[in-house]
C-alpha positions as CSV (number, residue, x, y, z in Angstrom):
1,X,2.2,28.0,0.7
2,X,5.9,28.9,0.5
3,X,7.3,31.2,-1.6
4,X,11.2,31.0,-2.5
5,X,13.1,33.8,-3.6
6,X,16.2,33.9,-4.8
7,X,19.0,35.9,-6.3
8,X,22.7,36.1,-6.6
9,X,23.1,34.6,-10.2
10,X,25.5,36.0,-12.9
11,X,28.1,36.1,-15.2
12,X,31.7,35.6,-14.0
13,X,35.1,34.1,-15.3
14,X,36.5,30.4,-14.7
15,X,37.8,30.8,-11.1
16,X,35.7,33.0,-9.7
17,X,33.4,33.2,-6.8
18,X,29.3,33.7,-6.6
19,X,27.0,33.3,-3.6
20,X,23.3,32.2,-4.4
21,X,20.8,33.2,-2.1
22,X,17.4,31.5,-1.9
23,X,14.8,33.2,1.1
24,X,11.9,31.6,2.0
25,X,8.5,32.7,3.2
26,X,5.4,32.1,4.1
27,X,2.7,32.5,6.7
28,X,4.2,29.6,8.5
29,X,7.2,28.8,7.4
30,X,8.3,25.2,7.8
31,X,11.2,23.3,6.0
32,X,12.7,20.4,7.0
33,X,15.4,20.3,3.8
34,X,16.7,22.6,1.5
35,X,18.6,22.2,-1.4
36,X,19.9,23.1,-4.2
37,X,19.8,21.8,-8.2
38,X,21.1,22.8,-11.5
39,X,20.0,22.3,-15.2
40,X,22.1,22.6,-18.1
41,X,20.3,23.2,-21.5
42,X,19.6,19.6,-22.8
43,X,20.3,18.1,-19.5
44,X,18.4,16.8,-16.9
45,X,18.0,18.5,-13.4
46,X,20.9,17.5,-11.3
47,X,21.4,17.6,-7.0
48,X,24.2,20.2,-6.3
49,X,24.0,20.1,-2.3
50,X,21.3,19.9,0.3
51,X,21.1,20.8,4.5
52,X,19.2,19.5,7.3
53,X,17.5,23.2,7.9
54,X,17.5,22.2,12.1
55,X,21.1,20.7,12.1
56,X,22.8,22.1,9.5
57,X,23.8,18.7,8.2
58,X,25.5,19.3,4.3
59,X,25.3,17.2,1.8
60,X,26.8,18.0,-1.8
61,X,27.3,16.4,-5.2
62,X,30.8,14.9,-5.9
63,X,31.1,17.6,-9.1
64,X,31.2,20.3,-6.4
65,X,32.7,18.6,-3.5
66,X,35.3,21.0,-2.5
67,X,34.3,24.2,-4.3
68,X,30.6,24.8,-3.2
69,X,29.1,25.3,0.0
70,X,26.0,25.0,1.5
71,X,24.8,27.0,4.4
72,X,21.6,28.3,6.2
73,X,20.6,31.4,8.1
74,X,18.1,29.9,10.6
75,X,17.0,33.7,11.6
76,X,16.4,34.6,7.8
77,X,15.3,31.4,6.9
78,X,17.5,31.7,4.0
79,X,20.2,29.1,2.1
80,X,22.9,29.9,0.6
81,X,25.5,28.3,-1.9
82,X,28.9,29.8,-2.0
83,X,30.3,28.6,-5.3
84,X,33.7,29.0,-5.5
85,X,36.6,27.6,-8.4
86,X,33.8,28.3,-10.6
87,X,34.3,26.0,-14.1
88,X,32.6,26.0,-17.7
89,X,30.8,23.0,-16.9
90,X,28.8,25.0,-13.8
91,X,27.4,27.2,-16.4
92,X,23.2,26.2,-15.9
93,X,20.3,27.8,-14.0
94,X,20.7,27.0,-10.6
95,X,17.2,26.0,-8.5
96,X,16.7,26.2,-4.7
97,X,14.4,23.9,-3.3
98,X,12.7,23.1,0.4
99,X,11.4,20.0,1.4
100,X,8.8,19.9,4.1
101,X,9.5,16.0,5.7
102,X,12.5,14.2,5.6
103,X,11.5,11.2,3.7
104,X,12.7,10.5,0.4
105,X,16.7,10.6,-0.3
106,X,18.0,14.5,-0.5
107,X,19.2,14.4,-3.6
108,X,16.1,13.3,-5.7
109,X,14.0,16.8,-7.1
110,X,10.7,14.8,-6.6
111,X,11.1,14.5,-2.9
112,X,11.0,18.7,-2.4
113,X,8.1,20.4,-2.4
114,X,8.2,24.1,-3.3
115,X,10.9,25.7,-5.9
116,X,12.3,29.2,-6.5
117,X,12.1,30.7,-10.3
118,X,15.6,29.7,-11.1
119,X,19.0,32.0,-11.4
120,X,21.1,31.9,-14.3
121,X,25.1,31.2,-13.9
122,X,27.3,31.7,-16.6
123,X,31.0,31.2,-16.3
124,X,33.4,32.3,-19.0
125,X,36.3,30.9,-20.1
């Protein structure tokens, strides 16, 4: 089993800056693809980015192209999204996610395997 843990969620003002962090653990920890999602109350779950944990390959939604980024500490076995530019429209809890094979497309919830608890973003006007 693989636990995800993560943190870095809050409440900040349009054009700021937050860094999620998601760690994961386990006995044996093995994770092919991480990623991150988001849900808006009343909306569905929606991709935000993903990485190839071995590679560091990025991928990212086109609604946060440019402002968030994706990144892994191999060592840690942690991801991170640095969210920067923040907008309104960000405001939702935020989910990371690992994946423990490669099939499936990256950006489709049902292909990842384990979840964290959610973190709450809230971005002001």
């Amino acid at each position: 089993q693989v636990q995800l843990v993560e943190s870095g969620g809050g409440l900040v003002q349009a054009g700021g800056s937050l860094r999620l962090s998601c760690a994961a653990s386990g006995r044996t920890f093995s994770a092919y693809r991480m990623g991150w999602f988001r849900q808006a109350p009343g909306k569905e779950r929606e991709f935000v980015a993903a990485i190839t944990w071995s590679t560091g390959t990025t991928y990212s939604a086109d609604s946060v192209k440019g402002r968030f980024t994706i990144s892994r500490d191999n060592a840690k076995n942690t991801e991170y999204l640095q969210m920067n530019s923040l907008k309104p429209e960000d405001t939702a809890v935020y989910y990371c996610a690992a994946s423990r094979t490669y099939g499936g497309t990256y950006y489709s919830p049902k292909n990842y395997d384990y979840w964290g608890q959610g973190t709450q973003v809230t971005v002001s006007s």
